[in-house]
SELUM-459572 format. One record per residue (C-alpha): z, y, x; residue number from 1. Coordinates in nm, 2 decimals, padded with zeros to 4 digits. Example, Ala and Ser with C-alpha at 12.3 -4.5 7.8 and 13.67 -1.06 7.14 Angstrom:
# residues 2
Z/Y/X/k
00.78/-00.45/01.23/1
00.71/-00.11/01.37/2
***
This chain:
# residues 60
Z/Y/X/k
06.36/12.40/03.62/1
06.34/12.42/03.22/2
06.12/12.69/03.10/3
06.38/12.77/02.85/4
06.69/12.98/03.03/5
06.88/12.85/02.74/6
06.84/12.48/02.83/7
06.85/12.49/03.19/8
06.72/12.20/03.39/9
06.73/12.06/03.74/10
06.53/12.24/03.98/11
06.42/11.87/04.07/12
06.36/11.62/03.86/13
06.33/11.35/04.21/14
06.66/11.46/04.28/15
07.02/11.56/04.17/16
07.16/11.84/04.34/17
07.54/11.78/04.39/18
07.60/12.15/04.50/19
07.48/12.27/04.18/20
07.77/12.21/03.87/21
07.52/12.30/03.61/22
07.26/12.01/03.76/23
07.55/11.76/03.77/24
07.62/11.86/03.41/25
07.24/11.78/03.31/26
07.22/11.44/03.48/27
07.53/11.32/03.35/28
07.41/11.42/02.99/29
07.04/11.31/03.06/30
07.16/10.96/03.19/31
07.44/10.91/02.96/32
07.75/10.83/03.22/33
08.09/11.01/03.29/34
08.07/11.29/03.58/35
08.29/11.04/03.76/36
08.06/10.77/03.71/37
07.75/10.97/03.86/38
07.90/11.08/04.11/39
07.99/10.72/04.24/40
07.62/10.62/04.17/41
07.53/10.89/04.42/42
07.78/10.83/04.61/43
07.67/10.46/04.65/44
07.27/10.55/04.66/45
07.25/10.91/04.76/46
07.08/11.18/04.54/47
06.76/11.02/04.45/48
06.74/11.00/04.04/49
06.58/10.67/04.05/50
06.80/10.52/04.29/51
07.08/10.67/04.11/52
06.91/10.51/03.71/53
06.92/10.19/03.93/54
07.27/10.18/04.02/55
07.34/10.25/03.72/56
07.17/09.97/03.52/57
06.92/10.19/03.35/58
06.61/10.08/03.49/59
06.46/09.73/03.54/60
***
């Protein structure tokens, strides 16, 4: 989690947690996609952030 309360972060970075609307609001900022598209990503690939950056096209 962020050090700053103002800027929260995920309490994972390995990880999104899809129970959590303020970590599903971070990784859909931080990877650049609609909510609806990250949640099909994880949907598809399951909760691990660089499975989900796969999916997605954003890593090689």
């Amino acid at each position: 989690m962020s050090d700053n309360p103002l800027e929260p972060g995920p309490q994972d970075y390995d990880r999104i947690n899809v129970n959590v609307e303020s970590e599903i609001e971070y990784w859909s900022k931080e990877l650049g996609v609609s909510r609806d598209r990250l949640a099909r990503a994880i949907e598809a690939v399951g909760e691990k952030v660089g499975d989900v950056r796969r999916q997605l096209g954003l890593t090689a």
